[in-house]
VEXMI-828688 format. One record per residue (C-alpha): chain; x, y, z; residue number from 1. Coordinates in nm, 3 decimals. Example, Ala and Ser with C-alpha at 12.3 -4.5 7.8 and 13.67 -1.06 7.14 Angstrom:
<node 'A' <1.230 -0.450 0.780> 1>
<node 'A' <1.367 -0.106 0.714> 2>
***
This chain:
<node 'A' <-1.087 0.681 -1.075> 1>
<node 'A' <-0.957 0.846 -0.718> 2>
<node 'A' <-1.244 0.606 -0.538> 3>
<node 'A' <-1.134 0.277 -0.654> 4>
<node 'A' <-0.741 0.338 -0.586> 5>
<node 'A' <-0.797 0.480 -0.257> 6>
<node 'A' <-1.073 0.187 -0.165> 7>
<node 'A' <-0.729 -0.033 -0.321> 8>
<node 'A' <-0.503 0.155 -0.106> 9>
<node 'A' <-0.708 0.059 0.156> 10>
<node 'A' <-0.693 -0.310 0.096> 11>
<node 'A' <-0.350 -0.277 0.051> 12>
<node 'A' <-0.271 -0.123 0.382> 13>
<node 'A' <-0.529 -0.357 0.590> 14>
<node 'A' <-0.351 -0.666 0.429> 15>
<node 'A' <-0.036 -0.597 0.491> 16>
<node 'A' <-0.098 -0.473 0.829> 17>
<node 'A' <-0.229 -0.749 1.010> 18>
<node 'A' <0.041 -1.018 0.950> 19>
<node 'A' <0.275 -0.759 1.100> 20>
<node 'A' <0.105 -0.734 1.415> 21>
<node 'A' <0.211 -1.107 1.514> 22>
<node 'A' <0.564 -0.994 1.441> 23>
<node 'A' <0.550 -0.654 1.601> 24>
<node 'A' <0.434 -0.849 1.905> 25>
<node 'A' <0.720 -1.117 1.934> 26>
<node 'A' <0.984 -0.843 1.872> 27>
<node 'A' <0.866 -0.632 2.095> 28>
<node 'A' <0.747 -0.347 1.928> 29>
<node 'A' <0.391 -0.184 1.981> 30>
<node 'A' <0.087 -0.372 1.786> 31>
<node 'A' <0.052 -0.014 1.617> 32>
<node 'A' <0.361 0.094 1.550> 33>
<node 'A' <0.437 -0.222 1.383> 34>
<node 'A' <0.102 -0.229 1.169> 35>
<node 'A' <0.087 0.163 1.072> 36>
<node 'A' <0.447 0.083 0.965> 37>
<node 'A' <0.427 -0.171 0.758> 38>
<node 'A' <0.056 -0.057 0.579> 39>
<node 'A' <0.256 0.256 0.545> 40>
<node 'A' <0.555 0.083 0.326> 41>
<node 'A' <0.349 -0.102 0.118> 42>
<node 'A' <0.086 0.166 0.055> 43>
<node 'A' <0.401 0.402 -0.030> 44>
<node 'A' <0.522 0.137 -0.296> 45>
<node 'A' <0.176 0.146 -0.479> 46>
<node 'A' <0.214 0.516 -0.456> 47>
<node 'A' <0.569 0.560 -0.621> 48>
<node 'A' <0.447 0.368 -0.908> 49>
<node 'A' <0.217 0.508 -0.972> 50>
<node 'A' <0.304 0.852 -0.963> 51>
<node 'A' <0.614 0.698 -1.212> 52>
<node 'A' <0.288 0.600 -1.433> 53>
<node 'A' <0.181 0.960 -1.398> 54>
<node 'A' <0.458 1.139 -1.552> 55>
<node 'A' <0.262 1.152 -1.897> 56>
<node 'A' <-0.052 1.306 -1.703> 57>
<node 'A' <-0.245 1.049 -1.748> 58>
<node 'A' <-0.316 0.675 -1.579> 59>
<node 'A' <-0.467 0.410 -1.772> 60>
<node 'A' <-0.677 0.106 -1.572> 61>
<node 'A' <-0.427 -0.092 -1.695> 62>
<node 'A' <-0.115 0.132 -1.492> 63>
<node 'A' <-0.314 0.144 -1.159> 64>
<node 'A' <-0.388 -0.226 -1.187> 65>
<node 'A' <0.014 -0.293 -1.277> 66>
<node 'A' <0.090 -0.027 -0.988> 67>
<node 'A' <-0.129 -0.295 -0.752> 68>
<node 'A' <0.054 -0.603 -0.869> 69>
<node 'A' <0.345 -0.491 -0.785> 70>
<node 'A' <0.314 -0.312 -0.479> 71>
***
C-alpha cells in the first residue's frame, strides 16, 4: 500500500505546486521557494491524517482515500 500513497503524495505535491508558482512570482518570492512550500503544506495535511487514521495500526483503502479528499 506504501506505492500508491507515495505515487498520491506525489500528485498531491505536483498539483498544488504549480498554481503557486504564478503567485510566488507576482509577490516576489522565488519560483521554488514558493512551489516546495506550498507542495510541502498540502503533502503535510495528507500526512497528519493519516497518521490520525493510523493510531489503531492499521489503514483501510477507505482511510487513505478519505486522508486524499481532504488534504
Amino acid at each position: 500500500m506504501m506505492k500508491p500513497i507515495l505515487i498520491r503524495l506525489t500528485s498531491v505535491f505536483v498539483a498544488t505546486a504549480i498554481p503557486n508558482i504564478g503567485v510566488g512570482a507576482a509577490v516576489g518570492v522565488e519560483v521554488w521557494r514558493a512551489s516546495v512550500m506550498s507542495g510541502a503544506i498540502a503533502c503535510l495535511a495528507v500526512v497528519q491524517s493519516l497518521a490520525k487514521s493510523y493510531r489503531d495500526g492499521t489503514l483501510t483503502q477507505a482511510e487513505v482515500d478519505k486522508a486524499f479528499e481532504e488534504g
